[in-house]
C-alpha positions in Angstrom: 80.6 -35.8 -48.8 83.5 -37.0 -47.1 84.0 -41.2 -47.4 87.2 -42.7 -45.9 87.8 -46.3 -47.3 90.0 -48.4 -45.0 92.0 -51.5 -46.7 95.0 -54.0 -45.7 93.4 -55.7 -42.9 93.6 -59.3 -42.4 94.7 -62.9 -40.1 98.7 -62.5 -39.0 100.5 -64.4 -36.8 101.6 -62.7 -33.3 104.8 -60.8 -34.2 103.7 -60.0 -38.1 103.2 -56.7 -40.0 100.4 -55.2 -41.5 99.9 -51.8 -43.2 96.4 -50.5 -43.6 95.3 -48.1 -45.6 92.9 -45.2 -45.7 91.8 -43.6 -49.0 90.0 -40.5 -48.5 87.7 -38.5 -51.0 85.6 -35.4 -50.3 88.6 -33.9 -47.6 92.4 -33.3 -48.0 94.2 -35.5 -45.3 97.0 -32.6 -45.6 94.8 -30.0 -44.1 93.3 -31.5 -41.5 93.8 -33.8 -38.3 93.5 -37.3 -39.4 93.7 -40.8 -37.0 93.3 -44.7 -36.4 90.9 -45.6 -33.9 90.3 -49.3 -32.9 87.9 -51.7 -31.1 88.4 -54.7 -29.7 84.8 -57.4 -28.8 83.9 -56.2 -25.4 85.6 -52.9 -25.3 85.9 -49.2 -25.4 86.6 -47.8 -28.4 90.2 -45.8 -28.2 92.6 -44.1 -30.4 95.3 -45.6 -31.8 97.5 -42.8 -33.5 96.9 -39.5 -35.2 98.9 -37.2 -37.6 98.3 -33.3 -37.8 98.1 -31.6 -40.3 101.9 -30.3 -39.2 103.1 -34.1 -39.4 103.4 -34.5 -35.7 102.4 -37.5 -34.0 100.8 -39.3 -31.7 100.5 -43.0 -30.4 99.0 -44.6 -28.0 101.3 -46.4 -24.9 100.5 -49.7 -26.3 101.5 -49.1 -29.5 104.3 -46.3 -29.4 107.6 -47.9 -31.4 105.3 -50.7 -33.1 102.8 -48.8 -35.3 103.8 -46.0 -37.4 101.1 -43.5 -38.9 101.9 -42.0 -42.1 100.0 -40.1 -44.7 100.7 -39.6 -48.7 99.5 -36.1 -49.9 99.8 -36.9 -53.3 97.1 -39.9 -53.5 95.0 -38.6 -50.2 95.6 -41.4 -48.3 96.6 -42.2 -44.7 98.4 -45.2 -43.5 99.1 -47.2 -40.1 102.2 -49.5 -40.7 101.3 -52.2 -37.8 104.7 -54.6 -36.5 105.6 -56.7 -34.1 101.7 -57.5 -33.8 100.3 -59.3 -30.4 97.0 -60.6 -29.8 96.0 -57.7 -28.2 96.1 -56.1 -31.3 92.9 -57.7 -32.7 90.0 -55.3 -33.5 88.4 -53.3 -35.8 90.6 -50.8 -37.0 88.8 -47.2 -38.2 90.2 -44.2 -40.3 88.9 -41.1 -39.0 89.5 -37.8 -40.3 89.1 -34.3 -38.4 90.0 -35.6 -35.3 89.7 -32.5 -32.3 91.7 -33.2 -29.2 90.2 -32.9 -25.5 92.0 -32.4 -22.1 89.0 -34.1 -20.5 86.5 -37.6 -21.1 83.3 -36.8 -22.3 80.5 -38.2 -25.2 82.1 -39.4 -28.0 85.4 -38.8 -27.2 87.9 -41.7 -27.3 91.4 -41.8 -25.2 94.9 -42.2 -27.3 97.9 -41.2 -23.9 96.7 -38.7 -22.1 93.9 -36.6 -24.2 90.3 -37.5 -25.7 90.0 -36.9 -29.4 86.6 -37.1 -31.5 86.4 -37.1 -34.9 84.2 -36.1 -37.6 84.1 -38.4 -40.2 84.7 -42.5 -39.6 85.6 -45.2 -42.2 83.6 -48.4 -42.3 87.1 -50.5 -40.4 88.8 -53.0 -41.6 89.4 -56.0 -39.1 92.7 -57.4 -38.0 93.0 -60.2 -36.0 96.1 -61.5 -34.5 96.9 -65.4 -33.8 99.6 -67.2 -31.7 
């Protein structure tokens, strides 16, 4: 049974720093796709950033040279080091692990730049929200 247990969210100023954390059990992050998704009240769900298993990257527009996604192979745990934060940044912020890329929209399937990815396997989220 796969569980992915998100940490390190919290209330920060506009222009602070976070770094969440997802411990993983029942998959190896190493071996497969793995992501942060997030949702803001009122909105689509949509991907943040996701690591392959080959340690390539990708971010959304919004977030590309503020967020960094990371992963630690020795404790099975992925990260998403959050700076220069702005109140759009507040939402719910979900590990996900498996995560398939599509060329096209479709059920389930959740933008990050210019593909739709779906995962298999969601953390409960951990909220952050941003204040001026």
């Amino acid at each position: 049974q796969v569980q992915l247990v998100e940490s390190g969210g919290g209330s920060v100023q506009s222009g602070g720093s976070l770094r969440l954390s997802c411990a993983a059990s029942g998959i190896t992050v190493r071996y497969v796709s793995m992501g942060w998704f997030r949702q803001a009240p009122g909105k689509e769900r949509e991907g943040v950033a996701r690591i392959r298993s080959s340690g390539s990257t990708t971010y959304a527009d919004s977030v590309a040279g503020r967020f960094t996604i990371s992963r630690d192979d020795a404790k099975n745990t992925l990260y998403l080091q959050i700076n220069s934060l702005k109140l759009e940044d507040t939402a719910m912020y979900y590990c996900a692990a498996d995560v398939v890329r599509y060329s096209s929209p479709g059920l389930d399937r959740y933008s990050m730049g210019d593909a739709y990815y779906t995962p298999a396997h969601w953390g409960q989220g951990t909220q952050v929200t941003v204040s001026s």
